[in-house]
C-alpha positions as CSV (number, residue, x, y, z in Angstrom):
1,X,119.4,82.6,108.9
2,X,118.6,79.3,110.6
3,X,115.5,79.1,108.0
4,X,113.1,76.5,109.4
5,X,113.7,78.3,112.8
6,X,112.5,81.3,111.2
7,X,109.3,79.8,109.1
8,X,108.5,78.3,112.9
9,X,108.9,81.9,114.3
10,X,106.5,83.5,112.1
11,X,104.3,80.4,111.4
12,X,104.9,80.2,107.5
13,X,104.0,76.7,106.0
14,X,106.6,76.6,102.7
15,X,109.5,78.6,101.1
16,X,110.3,77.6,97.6
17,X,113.6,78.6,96.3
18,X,113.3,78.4,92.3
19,X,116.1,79.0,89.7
20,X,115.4,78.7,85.9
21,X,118.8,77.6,84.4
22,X,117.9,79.1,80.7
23,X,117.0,82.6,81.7
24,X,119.0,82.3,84.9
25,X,116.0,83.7,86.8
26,X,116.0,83.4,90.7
27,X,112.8,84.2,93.2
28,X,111.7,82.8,96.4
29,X,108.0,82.4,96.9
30,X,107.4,82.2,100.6
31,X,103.2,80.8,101.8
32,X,102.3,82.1,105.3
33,X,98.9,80.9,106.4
34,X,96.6,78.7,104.1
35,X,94.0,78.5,107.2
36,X,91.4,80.7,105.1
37,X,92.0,79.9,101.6
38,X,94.6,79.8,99.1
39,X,97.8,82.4,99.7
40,X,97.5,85.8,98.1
41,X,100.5,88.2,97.4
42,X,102.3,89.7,95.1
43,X,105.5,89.2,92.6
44,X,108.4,92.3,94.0
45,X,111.4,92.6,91.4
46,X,114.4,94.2,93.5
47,X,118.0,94.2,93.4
48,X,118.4,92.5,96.9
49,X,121.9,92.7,98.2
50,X,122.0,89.2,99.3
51,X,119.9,86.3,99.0
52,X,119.2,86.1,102.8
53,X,117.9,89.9,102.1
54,X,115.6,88.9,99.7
55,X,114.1,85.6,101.7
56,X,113.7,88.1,104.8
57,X,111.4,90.3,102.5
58,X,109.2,87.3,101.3
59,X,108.7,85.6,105.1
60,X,107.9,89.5,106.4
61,X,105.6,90.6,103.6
62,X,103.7,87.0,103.1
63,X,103.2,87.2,106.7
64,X,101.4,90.4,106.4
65,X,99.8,89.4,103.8
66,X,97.9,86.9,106.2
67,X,97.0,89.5,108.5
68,X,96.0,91.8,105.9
69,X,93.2,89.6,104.6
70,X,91.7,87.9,108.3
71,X,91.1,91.7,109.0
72,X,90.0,92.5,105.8
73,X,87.2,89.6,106.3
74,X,88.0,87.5,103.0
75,X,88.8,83.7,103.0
76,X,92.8,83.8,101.8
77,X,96.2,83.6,103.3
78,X,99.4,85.2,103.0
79,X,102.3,84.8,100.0
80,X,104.2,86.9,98.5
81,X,107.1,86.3,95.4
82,X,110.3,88.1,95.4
83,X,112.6,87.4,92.1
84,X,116.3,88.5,92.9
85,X,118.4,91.5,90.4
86,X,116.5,92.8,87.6
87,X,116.3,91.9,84.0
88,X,117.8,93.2,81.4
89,X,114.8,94.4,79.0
90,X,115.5,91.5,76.3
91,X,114.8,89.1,79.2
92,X,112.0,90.4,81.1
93,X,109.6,88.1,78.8
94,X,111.7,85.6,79.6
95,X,111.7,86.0,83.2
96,X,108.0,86.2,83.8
97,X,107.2,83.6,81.7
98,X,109.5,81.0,83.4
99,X,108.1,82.1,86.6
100,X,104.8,82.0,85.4
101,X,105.6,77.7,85.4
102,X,107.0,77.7,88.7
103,X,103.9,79.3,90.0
104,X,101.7,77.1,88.0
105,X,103.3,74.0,89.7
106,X,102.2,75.0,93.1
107,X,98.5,74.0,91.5
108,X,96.7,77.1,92.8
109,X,98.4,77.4,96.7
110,X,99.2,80.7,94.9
111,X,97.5,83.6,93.2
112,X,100.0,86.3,92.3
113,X,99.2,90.2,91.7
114,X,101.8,92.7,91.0
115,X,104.2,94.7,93.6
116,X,107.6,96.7,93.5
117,X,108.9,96.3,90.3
118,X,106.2,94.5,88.5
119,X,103.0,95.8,86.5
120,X,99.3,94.9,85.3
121,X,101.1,94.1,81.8
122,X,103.7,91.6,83.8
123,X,101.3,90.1,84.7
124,X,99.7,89.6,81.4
125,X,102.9,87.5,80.6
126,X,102.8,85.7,83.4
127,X,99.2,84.2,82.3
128,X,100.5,82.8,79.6
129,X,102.3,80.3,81.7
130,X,100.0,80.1,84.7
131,X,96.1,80.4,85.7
132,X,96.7,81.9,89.1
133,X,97.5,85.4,88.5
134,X,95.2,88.8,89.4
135,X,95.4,92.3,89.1
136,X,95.3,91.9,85.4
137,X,94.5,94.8,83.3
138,X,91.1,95.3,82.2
139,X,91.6,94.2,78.4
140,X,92.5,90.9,79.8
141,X,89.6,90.4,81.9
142,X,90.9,92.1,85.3
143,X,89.5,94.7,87.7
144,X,92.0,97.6,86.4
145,X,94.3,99.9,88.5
146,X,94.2,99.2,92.2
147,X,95.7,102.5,93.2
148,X,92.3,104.0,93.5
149,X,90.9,101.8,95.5
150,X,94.0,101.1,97.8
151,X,94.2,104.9,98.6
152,X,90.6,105.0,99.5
153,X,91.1,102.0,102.2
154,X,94.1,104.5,103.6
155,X,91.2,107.6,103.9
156,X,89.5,105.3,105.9
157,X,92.2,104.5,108.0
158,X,92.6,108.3,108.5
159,X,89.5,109.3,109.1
160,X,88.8,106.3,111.5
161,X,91.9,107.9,113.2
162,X,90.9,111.7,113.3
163,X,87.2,110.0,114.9
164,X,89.1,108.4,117.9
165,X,91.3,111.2,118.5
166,X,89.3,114.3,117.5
167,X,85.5,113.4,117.6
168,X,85.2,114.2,113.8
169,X,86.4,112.1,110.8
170,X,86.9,115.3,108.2
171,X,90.2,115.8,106.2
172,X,88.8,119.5,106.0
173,X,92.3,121.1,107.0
174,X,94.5,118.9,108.0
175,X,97.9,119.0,107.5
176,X,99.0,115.0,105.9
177,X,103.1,115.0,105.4
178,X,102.9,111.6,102.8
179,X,106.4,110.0,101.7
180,X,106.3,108.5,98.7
181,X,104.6,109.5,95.0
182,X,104.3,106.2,93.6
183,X,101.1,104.9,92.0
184,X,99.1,104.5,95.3
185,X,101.0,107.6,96.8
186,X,100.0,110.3,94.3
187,X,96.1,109.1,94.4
188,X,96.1,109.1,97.8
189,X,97.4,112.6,97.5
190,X,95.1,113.5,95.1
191,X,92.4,112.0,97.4
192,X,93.4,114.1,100.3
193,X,93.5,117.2,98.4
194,X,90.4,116.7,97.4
195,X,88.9,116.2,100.8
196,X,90.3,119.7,101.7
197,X,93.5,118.5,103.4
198,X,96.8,120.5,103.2
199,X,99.6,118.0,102.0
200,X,103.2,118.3,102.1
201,X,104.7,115.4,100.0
202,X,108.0,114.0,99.2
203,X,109.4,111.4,97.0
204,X,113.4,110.7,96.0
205,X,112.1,111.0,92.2
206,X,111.8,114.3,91.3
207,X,110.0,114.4,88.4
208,X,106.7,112.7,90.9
209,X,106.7,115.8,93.0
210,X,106.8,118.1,90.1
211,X,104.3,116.2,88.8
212,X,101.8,116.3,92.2
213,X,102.9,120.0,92.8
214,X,101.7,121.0,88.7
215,X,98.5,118.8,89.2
216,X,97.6,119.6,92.8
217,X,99.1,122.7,93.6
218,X,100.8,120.3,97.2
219,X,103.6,121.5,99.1
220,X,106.8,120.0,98.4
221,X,109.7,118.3,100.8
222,X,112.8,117.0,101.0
223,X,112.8,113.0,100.8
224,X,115.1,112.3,103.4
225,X,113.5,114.5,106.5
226,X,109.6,114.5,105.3
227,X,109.2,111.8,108.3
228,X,109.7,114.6,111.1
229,X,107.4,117.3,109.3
230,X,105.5,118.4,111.3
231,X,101.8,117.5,110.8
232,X,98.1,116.4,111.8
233,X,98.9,112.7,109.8
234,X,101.9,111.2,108.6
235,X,101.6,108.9,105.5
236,X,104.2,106.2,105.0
237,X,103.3,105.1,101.4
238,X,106.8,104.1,100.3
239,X,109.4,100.7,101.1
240,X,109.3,99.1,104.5
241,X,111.0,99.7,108.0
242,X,111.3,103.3,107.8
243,X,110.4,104.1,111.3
244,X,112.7,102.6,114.1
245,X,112.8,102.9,118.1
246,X,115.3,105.6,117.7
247,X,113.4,108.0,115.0
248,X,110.0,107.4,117.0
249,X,111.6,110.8,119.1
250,X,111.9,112.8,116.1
251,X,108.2,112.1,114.8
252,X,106.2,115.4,115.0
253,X,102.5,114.2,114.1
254,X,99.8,112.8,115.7
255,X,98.5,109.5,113.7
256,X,100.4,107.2,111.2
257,X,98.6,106.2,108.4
258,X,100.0,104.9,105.1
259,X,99.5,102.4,102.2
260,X,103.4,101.3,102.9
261,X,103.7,97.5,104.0
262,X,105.8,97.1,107.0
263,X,106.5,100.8,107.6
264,X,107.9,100.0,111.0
265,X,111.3,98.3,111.8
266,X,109.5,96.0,113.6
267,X,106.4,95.6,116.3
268,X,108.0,97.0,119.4
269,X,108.2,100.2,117.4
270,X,104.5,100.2,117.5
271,X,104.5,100.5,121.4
272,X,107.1,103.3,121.6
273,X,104.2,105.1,119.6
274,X,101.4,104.6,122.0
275,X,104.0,106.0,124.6
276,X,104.7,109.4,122.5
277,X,100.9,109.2,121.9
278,X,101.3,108.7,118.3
279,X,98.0,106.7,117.1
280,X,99.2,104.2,114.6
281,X,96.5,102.9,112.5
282,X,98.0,98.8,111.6
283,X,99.6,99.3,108.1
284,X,98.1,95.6,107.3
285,X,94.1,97.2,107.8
286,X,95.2,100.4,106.5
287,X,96.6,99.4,103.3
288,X,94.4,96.1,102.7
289,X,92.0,98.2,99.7
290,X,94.3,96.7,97.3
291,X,94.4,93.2,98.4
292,X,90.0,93.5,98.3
293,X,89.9,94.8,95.2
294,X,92.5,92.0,93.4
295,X,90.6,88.8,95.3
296,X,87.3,90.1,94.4
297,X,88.2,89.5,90.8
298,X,88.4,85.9,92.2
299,X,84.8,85.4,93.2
300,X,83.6,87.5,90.2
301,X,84.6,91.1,90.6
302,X,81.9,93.6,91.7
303,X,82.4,97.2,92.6
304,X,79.6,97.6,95.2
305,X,81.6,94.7,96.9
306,X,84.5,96.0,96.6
307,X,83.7,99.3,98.0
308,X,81.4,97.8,100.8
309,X,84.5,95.8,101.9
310,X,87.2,98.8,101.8
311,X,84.9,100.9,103.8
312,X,84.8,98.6,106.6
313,X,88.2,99.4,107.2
314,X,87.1,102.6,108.8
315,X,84.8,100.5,111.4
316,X,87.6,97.7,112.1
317,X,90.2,100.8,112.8
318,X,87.6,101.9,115.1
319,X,87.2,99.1,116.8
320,X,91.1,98.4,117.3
321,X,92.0,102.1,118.5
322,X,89.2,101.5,121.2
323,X,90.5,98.3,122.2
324,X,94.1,98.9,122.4
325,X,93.5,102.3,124.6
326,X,91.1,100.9,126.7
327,X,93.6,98.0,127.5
328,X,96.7,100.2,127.5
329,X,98.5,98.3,124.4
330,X,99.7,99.2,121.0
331,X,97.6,98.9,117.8
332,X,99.8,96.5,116.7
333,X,99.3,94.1,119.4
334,X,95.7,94.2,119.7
335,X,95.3,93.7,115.9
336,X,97.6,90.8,115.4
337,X,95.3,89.2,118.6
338,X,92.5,89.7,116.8
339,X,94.3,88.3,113.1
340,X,94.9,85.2,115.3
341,X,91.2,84.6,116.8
342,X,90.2,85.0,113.4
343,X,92.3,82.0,112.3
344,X,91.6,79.8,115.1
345,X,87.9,80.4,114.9
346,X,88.0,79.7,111.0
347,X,90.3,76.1,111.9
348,X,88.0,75.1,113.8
349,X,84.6,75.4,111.8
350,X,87.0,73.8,109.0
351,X,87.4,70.7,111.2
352,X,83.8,70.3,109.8
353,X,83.7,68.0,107.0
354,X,82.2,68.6,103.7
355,X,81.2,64.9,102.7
356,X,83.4,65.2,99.6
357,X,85.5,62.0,98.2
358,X,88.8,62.2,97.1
């Protein structure tokens, strides 16, 4: 990967490579777009195969991450962290901590919540080292589980999504095929049931399905072909890239709408869609409840807030599925154009000085 090529493709402002020599920890923390305010993202622990594997994750998912919040309507940009391999449980301490530092010496360009491979009580570690993390649990003075509220923004999503196609935004019935049983994929499941909807669910651990059949009483799938079930809504809520140009043919719902990042290969997937006449709700709207709730704790978390903010996903959907068939474009497209007015409207009124002294 020709790198600076690349951070000039997607528009990313600074890749930090850090190693610790001690602990032998290695992450890459990748800022997209400080336009609005500091970058937000989270810390992702994964066993990359190679280093360029790993640096392609943090410029795809900080880049969303700066999408994510000009729709969302709050004043931050994109990061994201990814540490390389996983530790061995004697050094996880170790590991946080010492990235804790490196996070710290970015002087608050930064805040960090937690992703793939990381938790609330990571996190907790982390602080000791560094102001600038969030998502913390509530005994250390956090907002609590996001999983609630990030399943709630994807409801939104699909009830802005059954409104454009069907006149009527109710779950009431509707078959929702969801991949994935992790912490936001089981409580959107629970969600749905709960809203009347009949859900078919699959996850490659076991023991989740079990868990969300026992609970409530879903249907279960296999894993590896729950993308071509055939349903009303099909919810991506596991890794990234799952849907390419060649399995857009074997897609058997009508609307996509998951709390996955980056659920397709990439964004001329999103116009094969529109042609099969698959509504694709943006998975950087439709997953943002998460990224609302963990920023609010930066202004001085309130719930009403929170909730007020996560709902307006359903009228941005609303006002992106309009745009994009009226102009004959994807989703995709007509919501990155709109991340991008966002931006350059926000530059602009911050060509305004404040009258501050260095």
């Amino acid at each position: 990967m020709d790198i600076f090529a690349e951070m000039k493709r997607r528009g990313h402002e600074q890749v930090i490579f850090n190693y610790d020599r001690v602990t032998g920890l290695q992450a890459i923390i990748a800022i997209h777009d400080t336009s609005l305010g500091p970058a937000v993202g989270g810390c992702r622990i994964w066993p990359y195969p190679s280093e360029e594997a790993a640096l392609e994750d943090a410029l795809r998912l900080s880049e969303t991450m700066t999408y994510k919040a000009a729709l969302a309507g709050i004043d931050f940009g994109g990061g994201k962290v990814v540490v390389l391999g996983e530790p061995e449980p004697e050094q996880r301490e170790l590991w946080l901590r010492a990235l804790g530092r490196f996070i710290e010496t970015l002087h608050g360009r930064l805040w960090v919540g937690e992703d793939v491979g990381t938790s609330a009580e990571d996190l907790a570690l982390m602080q000791r080292e560094t102001h600038y993390v969030m998502g913390l649990p509530v005994a250390y003075g956090g907002s609590g589980d996001t999983g609630v509220t990030a399943a709630r923004g994807v409801i939104a999503a699909m009830e802005a999504a059954l409104m454009h196609r069907h006149g009527s935004r109710s779950l009431e019935g509707r078959r929702v095929a969801v991949q994935g049983l992790g912490k936001v994929g089981l409580e959107l499941t629970r969600q749905l049931v709960e809203r009347g909807a009949q859900v078919v669910a699959a996850d490659i651990n076991p023991h989740a399905v079990g868990k969300a059949v026992s609970e409530l009483g879903i249907e279960p799938a296999d894993p590896w072909t729950i993308l071509e079930t055939p349903c009303d809504i099909l919810a991506p809520c596991a890794l990234g890239g799952v849907i390419d140009a060649e399995g857009v043919g074997r897609l058997r719902c009508q609307i996509i709408a998951g709390s996955a990042n980056n659920p397709l290969k990439d964004n001329q997937v999103a116009e094969k869609l529109r042609q099969r006449g698959i509504l694709y709700a943006p998975d950087f709207i439709a997953n943002a409840g998460g990224m609302i709730q963990l920023t609010d704790e930066l202004e001085g978390f309130r719930a009403e807030r929170v909730r007020h903010r996560v709902e307006a996903i359903y009228e941005i959907l609303l006002q992106v599925f309009a745009s994009a068939e009226r102009q004959g474009r994807s989703t995709v497209e007509v919501a990155l154009e709109m991340v991008e007015e966002r931006l350059r409207l926000l530059t602009d009124i911050h060509r305004i000085s404040l009258g501050r002294s260095r």
